[in-house]
HTML snippet that shows the backbone in 3Dmol.js (N, CA, C, O; Angstrom):
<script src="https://3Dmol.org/build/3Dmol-min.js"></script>
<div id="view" style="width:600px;height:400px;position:relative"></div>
<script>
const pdb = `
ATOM      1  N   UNK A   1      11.520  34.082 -11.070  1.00  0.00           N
ATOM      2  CA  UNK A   1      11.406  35.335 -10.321  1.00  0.00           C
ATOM      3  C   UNK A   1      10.012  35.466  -9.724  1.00  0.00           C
ATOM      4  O   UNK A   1       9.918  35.646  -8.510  1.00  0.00           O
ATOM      5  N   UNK A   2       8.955  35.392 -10.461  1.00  0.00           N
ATOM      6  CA  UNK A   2       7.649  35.369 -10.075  1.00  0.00           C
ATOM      7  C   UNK A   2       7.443  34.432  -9.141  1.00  0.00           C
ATOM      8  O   UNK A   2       6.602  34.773  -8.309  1.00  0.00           O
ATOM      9  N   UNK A   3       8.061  33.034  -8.933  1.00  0.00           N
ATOM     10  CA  UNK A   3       7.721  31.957  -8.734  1.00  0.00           C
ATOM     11  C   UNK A   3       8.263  32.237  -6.604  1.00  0.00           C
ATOM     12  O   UNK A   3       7.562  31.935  -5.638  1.00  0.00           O
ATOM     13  N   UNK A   4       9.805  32.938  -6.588  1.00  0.00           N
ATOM     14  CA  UNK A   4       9.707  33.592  -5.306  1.00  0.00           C
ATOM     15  C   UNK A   4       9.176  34.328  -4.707  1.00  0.00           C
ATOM     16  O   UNK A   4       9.040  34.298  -3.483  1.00  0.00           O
ATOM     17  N   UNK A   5       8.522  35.628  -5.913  1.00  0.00           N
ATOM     18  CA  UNK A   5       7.695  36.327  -5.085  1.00  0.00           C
ATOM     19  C   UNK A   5       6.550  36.034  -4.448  1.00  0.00           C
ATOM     20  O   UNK A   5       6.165  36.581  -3.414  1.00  0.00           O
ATOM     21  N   UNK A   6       5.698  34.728  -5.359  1.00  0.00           N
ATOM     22  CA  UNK A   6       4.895  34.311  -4.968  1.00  0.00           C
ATOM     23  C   UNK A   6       4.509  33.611  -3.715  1.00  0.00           C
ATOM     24  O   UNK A   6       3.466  33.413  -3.093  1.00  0.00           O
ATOM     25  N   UNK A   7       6.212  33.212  -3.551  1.00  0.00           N
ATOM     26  CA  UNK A   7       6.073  32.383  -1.953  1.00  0.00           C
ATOM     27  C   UNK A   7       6.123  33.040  -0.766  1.00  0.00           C
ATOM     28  O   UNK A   7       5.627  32.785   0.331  1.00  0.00           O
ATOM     29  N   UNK A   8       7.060  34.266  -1.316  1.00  0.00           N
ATOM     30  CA  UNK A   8       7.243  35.515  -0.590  1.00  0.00           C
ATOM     31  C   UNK A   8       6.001  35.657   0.180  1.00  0.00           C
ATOM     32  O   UNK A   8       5.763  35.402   1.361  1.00  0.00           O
ATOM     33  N   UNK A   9       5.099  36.227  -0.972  1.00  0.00           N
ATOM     34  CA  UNK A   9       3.650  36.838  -0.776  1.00  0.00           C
ATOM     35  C   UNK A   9       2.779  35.410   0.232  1.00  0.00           C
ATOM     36  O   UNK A   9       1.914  35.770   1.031  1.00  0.00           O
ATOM     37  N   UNK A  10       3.019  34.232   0.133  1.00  0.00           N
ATOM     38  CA  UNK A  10       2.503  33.318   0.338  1.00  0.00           C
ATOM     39  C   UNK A  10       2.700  32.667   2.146  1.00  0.00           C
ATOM     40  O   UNK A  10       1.936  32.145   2.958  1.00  0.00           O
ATOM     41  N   UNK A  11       4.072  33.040   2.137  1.00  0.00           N
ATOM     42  CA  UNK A  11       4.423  32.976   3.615  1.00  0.00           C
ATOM     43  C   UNK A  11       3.547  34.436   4.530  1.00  0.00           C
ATOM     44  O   UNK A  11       2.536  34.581   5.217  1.00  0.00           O
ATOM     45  N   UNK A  12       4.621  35.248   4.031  1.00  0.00           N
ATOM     46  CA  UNK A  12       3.099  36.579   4.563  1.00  0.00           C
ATOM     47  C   UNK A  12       1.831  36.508   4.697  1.00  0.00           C
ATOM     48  O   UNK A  12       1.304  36.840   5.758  1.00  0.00           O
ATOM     49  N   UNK A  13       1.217  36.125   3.787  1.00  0.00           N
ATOM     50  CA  UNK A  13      -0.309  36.177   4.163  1.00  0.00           C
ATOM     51  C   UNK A  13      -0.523  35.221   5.361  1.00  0.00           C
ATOM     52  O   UNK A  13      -1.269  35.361   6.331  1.00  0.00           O
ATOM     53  N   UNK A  14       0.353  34.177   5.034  1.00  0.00           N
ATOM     54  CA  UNK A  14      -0.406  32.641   6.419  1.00  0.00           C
ATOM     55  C   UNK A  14       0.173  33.327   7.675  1.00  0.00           C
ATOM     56  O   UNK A  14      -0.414  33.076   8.728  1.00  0.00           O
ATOM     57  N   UNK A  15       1.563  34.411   7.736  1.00  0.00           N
ATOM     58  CA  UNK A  15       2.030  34.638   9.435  1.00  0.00           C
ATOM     59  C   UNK A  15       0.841  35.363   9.437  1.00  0.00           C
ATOM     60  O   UNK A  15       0.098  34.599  10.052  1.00  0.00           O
ATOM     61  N   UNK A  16       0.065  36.515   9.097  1.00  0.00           N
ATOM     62  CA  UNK A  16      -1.115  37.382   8.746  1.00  0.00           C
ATOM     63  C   UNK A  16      -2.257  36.767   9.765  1.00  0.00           C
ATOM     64  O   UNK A  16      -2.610  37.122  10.889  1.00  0.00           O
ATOM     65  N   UNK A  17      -2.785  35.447   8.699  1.00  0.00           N
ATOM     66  CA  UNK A  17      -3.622  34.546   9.222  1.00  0.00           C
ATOM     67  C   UNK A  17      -3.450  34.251  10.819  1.00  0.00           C
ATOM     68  O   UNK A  17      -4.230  34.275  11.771  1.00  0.00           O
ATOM     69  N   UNK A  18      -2.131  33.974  10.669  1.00  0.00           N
ATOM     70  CA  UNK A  18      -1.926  33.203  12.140  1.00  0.00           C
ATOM     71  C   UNK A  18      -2.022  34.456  13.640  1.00  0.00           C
ATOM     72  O   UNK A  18      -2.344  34.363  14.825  1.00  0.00           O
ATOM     73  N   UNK A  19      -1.556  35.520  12.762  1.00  0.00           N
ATOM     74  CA  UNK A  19      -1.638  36.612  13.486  1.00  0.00           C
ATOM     75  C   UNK A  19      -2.801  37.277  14.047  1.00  0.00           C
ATOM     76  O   UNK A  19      -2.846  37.977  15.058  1.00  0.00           O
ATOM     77  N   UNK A  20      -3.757  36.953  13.227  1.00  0.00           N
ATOM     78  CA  UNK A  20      -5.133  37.128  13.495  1.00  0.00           C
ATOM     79  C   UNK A  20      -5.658  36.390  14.541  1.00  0.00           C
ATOM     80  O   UNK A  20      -6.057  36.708  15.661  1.00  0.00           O
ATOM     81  N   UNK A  21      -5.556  35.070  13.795  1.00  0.00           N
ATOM     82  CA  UNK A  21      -5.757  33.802  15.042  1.00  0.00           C
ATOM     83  C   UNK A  21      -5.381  33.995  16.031  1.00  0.00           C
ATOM     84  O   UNK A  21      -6.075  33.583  16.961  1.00  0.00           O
ATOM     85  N   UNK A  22      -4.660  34.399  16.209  1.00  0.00           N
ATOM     86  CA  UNK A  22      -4.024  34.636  17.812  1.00  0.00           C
ATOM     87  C   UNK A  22      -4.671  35.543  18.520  1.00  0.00           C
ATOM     88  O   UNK A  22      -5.150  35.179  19.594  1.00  0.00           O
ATOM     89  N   UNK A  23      -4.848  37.030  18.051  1.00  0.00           N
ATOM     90  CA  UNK A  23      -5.471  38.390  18.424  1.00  0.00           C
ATOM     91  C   UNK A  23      -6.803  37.638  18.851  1.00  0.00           C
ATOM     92  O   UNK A  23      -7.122  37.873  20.017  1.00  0.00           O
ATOM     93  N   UNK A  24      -7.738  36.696  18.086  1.00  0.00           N
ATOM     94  CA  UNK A  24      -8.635  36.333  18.395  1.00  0.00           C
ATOM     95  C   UNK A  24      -8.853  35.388  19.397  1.00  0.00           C
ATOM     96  O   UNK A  24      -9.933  35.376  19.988  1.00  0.00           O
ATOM     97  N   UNK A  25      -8.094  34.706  19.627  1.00  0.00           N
ATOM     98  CA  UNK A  25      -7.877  33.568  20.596  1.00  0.00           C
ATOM     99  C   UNK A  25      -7.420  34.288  21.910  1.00  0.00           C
ATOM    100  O   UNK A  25      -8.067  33.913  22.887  1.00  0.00           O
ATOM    101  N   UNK A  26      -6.474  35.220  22.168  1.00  0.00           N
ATOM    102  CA  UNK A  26      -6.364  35.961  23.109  1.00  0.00           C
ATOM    103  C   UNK A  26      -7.759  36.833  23.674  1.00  0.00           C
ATOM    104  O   UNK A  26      -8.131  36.830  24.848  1.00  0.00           O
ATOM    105  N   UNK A  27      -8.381  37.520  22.626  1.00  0.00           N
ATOM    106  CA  UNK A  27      -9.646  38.067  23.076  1.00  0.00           C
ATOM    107  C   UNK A  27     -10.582  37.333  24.055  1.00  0.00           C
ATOM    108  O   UNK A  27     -11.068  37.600  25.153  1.00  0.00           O
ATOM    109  N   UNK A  28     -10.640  36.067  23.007  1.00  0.00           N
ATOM    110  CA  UNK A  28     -11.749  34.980  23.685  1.00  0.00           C
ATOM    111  C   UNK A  28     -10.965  34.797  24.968  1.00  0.00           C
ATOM    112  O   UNK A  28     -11.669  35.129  25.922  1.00  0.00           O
ATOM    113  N   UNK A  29      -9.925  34.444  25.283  1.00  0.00           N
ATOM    114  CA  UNK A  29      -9.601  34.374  26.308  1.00  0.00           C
ATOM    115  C   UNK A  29      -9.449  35.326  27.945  1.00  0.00           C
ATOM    116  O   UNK A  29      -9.571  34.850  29.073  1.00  0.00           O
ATOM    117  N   UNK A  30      -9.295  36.077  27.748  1.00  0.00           N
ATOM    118  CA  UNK A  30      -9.575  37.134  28.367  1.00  0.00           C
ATOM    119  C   UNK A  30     -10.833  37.366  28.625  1.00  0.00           C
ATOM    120  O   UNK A  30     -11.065  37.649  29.801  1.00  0.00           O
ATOM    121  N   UNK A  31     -12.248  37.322  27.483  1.00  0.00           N
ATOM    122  CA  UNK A  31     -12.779  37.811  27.651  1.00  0.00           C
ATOM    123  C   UNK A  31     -13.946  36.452  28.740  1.00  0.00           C
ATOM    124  O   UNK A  31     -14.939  36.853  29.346  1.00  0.00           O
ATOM    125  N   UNK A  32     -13.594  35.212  28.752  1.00  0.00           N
ATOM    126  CA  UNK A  32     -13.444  34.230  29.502  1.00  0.00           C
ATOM    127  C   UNK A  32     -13.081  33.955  30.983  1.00  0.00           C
ATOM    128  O   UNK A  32     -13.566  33.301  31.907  1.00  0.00           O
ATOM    129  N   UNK A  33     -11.775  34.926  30.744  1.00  0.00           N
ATOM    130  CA  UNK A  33     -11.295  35.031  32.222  1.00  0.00           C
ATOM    131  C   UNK A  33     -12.505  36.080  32.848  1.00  0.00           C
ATOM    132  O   UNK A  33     -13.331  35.591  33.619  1.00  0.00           O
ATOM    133  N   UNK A  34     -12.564  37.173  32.580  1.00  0.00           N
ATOM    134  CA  UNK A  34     -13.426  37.909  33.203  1.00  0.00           C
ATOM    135  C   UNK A  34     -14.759  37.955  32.920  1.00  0.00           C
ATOM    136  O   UNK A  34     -15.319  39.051  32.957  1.00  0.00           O
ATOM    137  N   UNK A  35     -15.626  36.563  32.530  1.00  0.00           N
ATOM    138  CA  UNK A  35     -16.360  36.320  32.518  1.00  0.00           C
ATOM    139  C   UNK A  35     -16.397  35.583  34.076  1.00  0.00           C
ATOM    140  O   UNK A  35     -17.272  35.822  34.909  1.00  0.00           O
ATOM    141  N   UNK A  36     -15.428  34.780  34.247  1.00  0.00           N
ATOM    142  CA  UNK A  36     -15.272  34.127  35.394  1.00  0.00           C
ATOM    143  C   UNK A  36     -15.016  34.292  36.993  1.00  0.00           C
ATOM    144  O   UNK A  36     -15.181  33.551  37.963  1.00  0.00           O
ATOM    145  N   UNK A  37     -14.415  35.939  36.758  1.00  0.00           N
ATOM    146  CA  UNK A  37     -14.536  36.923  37.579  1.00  0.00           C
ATOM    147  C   UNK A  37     -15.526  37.605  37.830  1.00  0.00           C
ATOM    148  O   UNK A  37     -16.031  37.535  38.950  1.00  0.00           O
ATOM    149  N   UNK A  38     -15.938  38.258  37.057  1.00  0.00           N
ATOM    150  CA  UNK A  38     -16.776  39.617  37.727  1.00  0.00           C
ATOM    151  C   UNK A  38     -18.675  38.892  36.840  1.00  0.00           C
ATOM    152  O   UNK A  38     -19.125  37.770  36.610  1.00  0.00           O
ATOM    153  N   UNK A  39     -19.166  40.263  36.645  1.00  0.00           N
ATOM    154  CA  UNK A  39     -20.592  39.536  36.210  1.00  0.00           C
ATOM    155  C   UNK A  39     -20.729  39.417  34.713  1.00  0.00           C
ATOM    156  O   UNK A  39     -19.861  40.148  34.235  1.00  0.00           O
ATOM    157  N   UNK A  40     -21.296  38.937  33.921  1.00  0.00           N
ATOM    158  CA  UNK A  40     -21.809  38.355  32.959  1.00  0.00           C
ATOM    159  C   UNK A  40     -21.937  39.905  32.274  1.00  0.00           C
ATOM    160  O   UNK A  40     -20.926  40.445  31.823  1.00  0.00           O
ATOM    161  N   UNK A  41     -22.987  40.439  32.240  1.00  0.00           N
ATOM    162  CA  UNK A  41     -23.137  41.633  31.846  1.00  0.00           C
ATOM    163  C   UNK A  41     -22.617  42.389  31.385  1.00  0.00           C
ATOM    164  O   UNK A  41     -23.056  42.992  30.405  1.00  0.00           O
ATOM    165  N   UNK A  42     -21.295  42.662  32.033  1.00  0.00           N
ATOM    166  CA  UNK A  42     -20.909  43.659  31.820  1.00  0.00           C
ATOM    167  C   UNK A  42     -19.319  42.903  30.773  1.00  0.00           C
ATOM    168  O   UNK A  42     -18.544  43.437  29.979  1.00  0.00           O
ATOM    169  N   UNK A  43     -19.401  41.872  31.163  1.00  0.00           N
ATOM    170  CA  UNK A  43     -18.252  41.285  30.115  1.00  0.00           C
ATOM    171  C   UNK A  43     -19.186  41.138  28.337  1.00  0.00           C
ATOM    172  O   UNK A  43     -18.885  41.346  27.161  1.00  0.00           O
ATOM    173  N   UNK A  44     -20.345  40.685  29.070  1.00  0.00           N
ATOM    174  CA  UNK A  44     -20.796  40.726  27.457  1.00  0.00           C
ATOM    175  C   UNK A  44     -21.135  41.830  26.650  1.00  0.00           C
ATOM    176  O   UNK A  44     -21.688  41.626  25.569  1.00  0.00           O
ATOM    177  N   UNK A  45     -20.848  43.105  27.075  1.00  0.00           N
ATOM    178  CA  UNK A  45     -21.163  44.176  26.575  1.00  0.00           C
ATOM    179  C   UNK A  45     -19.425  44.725  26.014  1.00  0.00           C
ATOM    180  O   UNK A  45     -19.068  45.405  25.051  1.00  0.00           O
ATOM    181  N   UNK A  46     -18.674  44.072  27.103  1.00  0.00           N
ATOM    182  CA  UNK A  46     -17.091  44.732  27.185  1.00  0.00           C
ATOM    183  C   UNK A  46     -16.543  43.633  25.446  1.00  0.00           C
ATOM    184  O   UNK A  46     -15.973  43.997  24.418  1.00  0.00           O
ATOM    185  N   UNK A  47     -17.066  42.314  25.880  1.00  0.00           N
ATOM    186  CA  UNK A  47     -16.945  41.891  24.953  1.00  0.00           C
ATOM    187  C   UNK A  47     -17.780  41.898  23.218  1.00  0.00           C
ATOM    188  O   UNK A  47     -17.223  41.379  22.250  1.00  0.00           O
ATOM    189  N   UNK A  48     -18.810  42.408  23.151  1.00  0.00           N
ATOM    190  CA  UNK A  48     -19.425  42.817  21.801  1.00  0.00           C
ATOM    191  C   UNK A  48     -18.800  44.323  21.419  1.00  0.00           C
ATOM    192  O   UNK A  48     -19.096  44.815  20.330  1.00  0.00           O
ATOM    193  N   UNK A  49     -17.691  45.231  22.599  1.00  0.00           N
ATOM    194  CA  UNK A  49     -17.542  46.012  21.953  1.00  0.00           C
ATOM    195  C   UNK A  49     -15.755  45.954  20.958  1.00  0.00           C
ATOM    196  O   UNK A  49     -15.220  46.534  20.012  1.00  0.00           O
ATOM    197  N   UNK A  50     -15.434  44.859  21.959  1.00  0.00           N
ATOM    198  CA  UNK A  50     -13.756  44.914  21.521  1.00  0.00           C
ATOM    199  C   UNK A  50     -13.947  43.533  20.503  1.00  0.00           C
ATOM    200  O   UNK A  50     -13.012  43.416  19.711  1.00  0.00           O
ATOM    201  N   UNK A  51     -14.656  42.825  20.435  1.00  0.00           N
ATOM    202  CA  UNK A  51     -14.616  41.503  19.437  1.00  0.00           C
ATOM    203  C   UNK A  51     -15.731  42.214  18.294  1.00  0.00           C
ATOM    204  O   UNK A  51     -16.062  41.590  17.285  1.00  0.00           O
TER     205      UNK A  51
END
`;
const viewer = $3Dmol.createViewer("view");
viewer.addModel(pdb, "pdb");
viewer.setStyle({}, {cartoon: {color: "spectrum"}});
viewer.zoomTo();
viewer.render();
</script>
């Protein structure tokens, strides 16, 4: 019994992980794209406030 919950709990945490990873990888990305667009400045400020 313990031994499913544990995997239970074990799958959850890694989609979690991965879920994160992603949120973060999307940020960087974006925040990339409109680095590439507009000016520096103002992405690095847009970006120290949402990352």
């Amino acid at each position: 019994m313990s031994r499913i919950f544990f995997f239970i709990y074990f799958i959850l945490f890694n989609l979690f992980n991965l879920t994160l990873f992603l949120l973060e990888y999307c940020c960087y990305a974006i925040v990339y794209m409109l680095i590439m667009v507009r000016g520096q400045r103002f992405t690095f400020l847009l970006f120290l406030i949402v990352c």
